[in-house]
C-alpha positions in Angstrom: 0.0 0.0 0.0 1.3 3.6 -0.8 1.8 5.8 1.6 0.0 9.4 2.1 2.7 11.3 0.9 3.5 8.3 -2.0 -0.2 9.9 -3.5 0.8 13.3 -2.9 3.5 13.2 -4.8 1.9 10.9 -7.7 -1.1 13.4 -8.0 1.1 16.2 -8.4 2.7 15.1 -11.1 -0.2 13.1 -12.5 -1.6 16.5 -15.5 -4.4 14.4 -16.6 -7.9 15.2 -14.2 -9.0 11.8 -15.1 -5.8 9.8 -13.4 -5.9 11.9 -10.5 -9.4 11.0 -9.8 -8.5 7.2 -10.0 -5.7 7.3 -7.6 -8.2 9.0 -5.2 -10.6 6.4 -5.8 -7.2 4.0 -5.3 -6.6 5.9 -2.1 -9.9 5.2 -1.1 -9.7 1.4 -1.9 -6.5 1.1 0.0 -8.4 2.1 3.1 -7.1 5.8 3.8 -10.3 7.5 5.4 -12.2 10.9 4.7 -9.6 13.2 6.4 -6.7 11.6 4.0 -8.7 11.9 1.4 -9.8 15.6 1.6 -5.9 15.9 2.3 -5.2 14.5 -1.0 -7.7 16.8 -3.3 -6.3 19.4 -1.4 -3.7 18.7 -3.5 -5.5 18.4 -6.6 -7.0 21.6 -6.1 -4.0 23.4 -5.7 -3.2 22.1 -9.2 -6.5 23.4 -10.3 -6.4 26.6 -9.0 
């Protein structure tokens, strides 16, 4: 299982919104909960912004 900061890293350098969406849905499969997960789009919406 990768850890929090392993799907940090590959959503920031993942360009495609698509991919980023299925390694949250990844994260969420792996078991990381809500807080980790809103973590995580933080991310993403840095990206977006």
């Amino acid at each position: 299982m990768k850890t929090l900061e392993d799907y940090k890293a590959a959503l920031l350098n993942q360009p495609s919104p698509h991919l980023r969406e299925k390694l949250l849905g990844q994260a969420e499969a792996d078991g990381y909960d809500a807080w980790a997960l809103a973590e995580m789009a933080g991310v993403c919406a840095e990206l977006w912004a």
